[in-house]
C-alpha positions as CSV (number, residue, x, y, z in Angstrom):
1,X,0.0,0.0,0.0
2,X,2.6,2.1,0.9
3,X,4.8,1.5,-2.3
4,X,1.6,2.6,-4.3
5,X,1.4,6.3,-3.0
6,X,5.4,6.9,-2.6
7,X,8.4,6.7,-4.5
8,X,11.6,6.9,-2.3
9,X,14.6,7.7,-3.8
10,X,18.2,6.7,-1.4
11,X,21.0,7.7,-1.6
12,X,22.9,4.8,-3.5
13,X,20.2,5.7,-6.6
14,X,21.1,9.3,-6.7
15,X,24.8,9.5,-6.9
16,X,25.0,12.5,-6.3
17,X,28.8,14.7,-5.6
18,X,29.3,14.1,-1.9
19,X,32.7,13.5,-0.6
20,X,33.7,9.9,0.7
21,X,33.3,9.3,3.9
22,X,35.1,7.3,6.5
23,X,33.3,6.5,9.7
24,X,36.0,6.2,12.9
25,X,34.4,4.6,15.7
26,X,36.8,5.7,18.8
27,X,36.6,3.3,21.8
28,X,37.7,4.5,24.8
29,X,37.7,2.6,28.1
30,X,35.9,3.7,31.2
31,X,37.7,5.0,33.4
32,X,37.6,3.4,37.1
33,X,34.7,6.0,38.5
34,X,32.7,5.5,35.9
35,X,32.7,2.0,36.1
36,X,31.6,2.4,39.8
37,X,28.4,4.7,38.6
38,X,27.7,1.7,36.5
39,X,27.6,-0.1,39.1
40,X,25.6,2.4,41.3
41,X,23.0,2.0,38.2
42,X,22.8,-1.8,38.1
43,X,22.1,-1.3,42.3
44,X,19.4,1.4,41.4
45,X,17.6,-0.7,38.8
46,X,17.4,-3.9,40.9
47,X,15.7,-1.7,43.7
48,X,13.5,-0.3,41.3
49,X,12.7,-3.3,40.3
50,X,11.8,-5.2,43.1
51,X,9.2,-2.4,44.1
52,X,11.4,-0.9,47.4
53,X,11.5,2.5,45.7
54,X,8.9,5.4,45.3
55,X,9.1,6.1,41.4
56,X,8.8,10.0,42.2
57,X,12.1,9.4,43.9
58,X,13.6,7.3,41.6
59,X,12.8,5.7,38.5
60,X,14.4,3.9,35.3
61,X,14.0,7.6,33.1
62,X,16.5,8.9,35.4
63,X,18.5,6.0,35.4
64,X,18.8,6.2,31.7
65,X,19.5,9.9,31.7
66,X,22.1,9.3,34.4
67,X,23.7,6.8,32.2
68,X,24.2,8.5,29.1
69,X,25.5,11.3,31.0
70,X,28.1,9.4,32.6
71,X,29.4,7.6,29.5
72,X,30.3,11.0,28.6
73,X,31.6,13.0,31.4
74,X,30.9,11.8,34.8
75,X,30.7,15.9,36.1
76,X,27.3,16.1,34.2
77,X,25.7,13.9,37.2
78,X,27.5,15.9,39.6
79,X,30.3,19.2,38.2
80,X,32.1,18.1,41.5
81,X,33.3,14.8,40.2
82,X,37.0,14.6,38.7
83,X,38.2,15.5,35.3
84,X,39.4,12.4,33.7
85,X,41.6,12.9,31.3
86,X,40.8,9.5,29.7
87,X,37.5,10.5,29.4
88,X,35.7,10.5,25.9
89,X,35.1,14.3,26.0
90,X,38.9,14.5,26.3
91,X,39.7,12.1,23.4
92,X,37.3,14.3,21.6
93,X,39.4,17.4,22.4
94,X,42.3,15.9,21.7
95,X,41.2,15.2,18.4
96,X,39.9,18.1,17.2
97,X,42.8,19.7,17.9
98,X,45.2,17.9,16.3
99,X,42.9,17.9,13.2
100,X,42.7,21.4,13.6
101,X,46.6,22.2,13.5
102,X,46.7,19.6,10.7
103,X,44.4,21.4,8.3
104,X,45.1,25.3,9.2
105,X,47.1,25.9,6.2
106,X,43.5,25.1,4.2
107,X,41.2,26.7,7.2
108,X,39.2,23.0,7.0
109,X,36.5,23.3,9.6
110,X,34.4,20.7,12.3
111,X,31.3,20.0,14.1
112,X,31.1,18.7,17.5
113,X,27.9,17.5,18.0
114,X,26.5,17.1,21.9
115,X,22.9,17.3,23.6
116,X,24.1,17.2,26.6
117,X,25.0,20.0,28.9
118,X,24.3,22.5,26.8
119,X,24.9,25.9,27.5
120,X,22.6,27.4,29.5
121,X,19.8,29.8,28.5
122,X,19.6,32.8,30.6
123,X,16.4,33.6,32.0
124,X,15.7,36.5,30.1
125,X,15.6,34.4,26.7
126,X,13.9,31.8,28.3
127,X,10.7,34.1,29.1
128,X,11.2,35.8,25.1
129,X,11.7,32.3,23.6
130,X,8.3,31.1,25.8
131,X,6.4,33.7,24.8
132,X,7.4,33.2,21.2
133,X,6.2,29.6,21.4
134,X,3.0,30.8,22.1
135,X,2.5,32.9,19.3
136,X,3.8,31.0,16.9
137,X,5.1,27.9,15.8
138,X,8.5,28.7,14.2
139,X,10.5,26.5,15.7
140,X,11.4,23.2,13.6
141,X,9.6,19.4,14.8
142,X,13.2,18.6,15.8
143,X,13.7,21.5,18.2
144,X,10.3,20.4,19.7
145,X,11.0,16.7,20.1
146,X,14.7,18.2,20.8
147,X,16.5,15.9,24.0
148,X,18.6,18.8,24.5
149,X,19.6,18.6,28.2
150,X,20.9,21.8,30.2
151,X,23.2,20.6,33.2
152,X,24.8,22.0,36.0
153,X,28.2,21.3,33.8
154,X,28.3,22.8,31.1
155,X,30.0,20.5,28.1
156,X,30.7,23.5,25.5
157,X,32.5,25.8,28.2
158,X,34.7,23.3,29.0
159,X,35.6,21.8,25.7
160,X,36.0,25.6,24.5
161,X,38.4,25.9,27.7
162,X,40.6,23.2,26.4
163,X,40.5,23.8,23.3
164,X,41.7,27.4,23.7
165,X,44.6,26.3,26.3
166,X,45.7,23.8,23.5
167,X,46.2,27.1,21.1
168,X,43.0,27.6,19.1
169,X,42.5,31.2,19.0
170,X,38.8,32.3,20.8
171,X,37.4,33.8,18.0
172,X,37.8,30.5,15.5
173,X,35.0,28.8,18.1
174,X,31.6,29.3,18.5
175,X,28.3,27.6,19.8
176,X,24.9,27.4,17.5
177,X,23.2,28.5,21.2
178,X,24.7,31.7,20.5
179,X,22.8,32.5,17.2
180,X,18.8,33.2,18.4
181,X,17.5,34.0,15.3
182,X,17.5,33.4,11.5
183,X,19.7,36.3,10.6
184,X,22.8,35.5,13.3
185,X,22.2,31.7,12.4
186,X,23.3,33.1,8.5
187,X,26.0,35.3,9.6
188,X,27.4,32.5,11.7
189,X,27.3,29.8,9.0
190,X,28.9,32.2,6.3
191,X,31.7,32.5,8.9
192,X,32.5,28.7,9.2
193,X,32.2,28.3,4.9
194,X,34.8,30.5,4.9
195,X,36.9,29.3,7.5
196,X,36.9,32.1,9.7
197,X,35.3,29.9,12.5
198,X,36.8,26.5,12.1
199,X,35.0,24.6,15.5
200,X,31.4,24.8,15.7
201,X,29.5,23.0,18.2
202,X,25.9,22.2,18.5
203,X,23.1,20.2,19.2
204,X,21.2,17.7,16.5
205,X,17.9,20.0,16.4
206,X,19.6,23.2,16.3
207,X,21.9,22.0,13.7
208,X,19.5,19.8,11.2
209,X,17.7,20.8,8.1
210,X,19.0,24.2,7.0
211,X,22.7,24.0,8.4
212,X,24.8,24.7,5.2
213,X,28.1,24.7,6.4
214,X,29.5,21.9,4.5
215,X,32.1,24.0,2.2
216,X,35.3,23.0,4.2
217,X,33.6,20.5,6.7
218,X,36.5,17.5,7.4
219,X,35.0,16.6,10.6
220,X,32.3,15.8,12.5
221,X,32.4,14.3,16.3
222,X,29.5,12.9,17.5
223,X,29.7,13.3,21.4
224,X,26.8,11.7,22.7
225,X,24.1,9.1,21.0
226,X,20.8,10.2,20.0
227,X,17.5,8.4,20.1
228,X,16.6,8.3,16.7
229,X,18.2,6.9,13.7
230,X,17.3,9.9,11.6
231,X,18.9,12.5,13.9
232,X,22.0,10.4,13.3
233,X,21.6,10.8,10.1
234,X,21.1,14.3,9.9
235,X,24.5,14.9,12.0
236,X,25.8,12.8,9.3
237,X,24.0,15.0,6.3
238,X,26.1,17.8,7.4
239,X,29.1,16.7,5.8
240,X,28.5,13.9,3.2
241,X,27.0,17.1,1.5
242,X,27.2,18.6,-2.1
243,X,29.5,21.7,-2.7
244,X,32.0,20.1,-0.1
245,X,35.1,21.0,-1.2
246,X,36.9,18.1,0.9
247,X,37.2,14.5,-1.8
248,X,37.5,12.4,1.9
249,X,35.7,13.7,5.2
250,X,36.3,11.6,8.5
251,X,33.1,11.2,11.2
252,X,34.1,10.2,14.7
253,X,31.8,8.6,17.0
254,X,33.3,8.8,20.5
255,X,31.8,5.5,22.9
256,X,33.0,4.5,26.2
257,X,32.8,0.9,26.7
258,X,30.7,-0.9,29.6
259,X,28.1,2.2,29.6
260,X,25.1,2.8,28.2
261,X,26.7,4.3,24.6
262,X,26.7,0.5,23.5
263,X,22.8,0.0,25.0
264,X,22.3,3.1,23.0
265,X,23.4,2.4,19.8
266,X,22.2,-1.5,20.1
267,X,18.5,0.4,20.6
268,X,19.2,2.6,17.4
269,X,20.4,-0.7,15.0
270,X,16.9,-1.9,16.2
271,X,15.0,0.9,15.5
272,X,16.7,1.6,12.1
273,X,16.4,-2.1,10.7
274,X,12.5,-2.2,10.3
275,X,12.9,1.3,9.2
276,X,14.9,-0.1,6.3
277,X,12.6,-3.1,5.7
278,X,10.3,-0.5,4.4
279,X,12.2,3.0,3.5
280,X,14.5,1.3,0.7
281,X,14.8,2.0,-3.3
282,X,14.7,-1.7,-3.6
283,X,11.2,-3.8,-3.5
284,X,10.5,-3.6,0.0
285,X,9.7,-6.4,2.4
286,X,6.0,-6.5,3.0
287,X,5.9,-6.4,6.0
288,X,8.1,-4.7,8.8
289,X,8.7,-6.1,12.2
């Protein structure tokens, strides 16, 4: 039935002029505190489930925000934990800037992509942006649906911090948070095509549809794991782009092993195979499971 009202066209029937792209999976091992919060988790879940715990207190929700949080950075459950340097955040600095001193003769640009700890609205925006909702609709589905989380750490200050003490200049940085409107969003985007900033960091809804940045795009790190297979796909869609000047772009997918990254990308492989049964160029299967 559905084959009868739609005609989907994939990628692999388009060819169309995208750069190759090689997909880096980075490992890292957790480090000895985070595999005690694990731990702490498993506890929490058996009390859950055996019914000796009020679900207003605690609940498996919060135990599956706690644990994507701490498969990236510990500190967003509580900013007092320590700074590993081992952690996945830190590989992720690391990387970007040794891509970054590799590819400044050519001012190539990257995306770091992370819903977590985001940087905080202040309360002023918060009452415009609320207000704005009501009277109209402008923001996008995904910004809606967004699983943006604000935390007392904030991830983009701190990778910003690093970054800078490692020797990328302030000005070559910036967040997508601090655009708030369509015009800024332009200016900022013109700035990374041209190379003038060459790190960009952002969220999946605030950086979907409508993010043309792809000119001198050569990376894309994707810091935490979202829930649905298309907003991986959209991070993605950033830089296996047309007009990307780059023949070869790199996307690195940062997971710490023995947390929840591996539950979460198992629960996205499961989500995006009956997607596939159906959503294909090929004959489809007729049914999906």
């Amino acid at each position: 039935m559905f084959k009868q009202i739609a005609d989907i066209r994939t990628s692999d029937t388009l060819k169309l002029d995208v750069p190759e792209c090689e997909y880096k999976v980075v490992n890292v091992e957790a480090t000895e505190f985070q595999k005690e919060l694990v731990a702490e988790l498993s506890d929490r879940a058996d009390a859950i489930n055996s019914g000796n715990v009020d679900p207003t207190i605690d609940n498996m929700l919060k135990i599956t925000s706690d644990g994507r949080k701490l498969g990236l950075d510990p500190r967003l459950i509580d900013p007092s934990f320590e700074d590993n340097p081992d952690t996945k955040l830190n590989q992720c600095i690391e990387n970007v800037a040794r891509i970054h001193a590799e590819t400044a003769e050519e001012k190539l640009t990257q995306i770091i992509f992370c819903d977590l700890g985001v940087p905080h609205k202040n309360s002023a925006d918060t009452e415009k942006s609320d207000s704005a909702d009501e009277k109209d609709d402008s923001k996008s589905s995904s910004e809606r649906e967004s699983l943006e989380e604000e935390c007392d750490f904030n991830v983009y200050d701190d990778i910003k911090a690093k970054l800078i003490a490692k020797g990328i200049p302030e000005s070559e940085i910036a967040y997508i948070h601090d655009a708030k409107n369509e015009k800024q969003k332009s200016e900022l985007f013109g700035k990374v095509r041209s190379g003038e900033i060459r790190v960009l960091l952002g969220s999946t809804a605030k950086m979907g549809t409508g993010t043309n940045v792809q000119k001198k795009l050569i990376a894309v790190h994707d810091l935490d794991i979202p829930w649905r297979p298309a907003d991986l796909e959209q991070r993605a869609g950033r830089i296996i782009r047309q007009g990307n000047e780059n023949k070869n772009v790199s996307i690195y997918r940062y997971v710490t092993k023995g947390t929840f990254d591996a539950y979460s990308y198992q629960t996205l492989e499961n989500k995006q195979k009956f997607i596939s049964q159906i959503m294909t160029s090929k004959t489809p299967a007729r049914k999906g499971d």
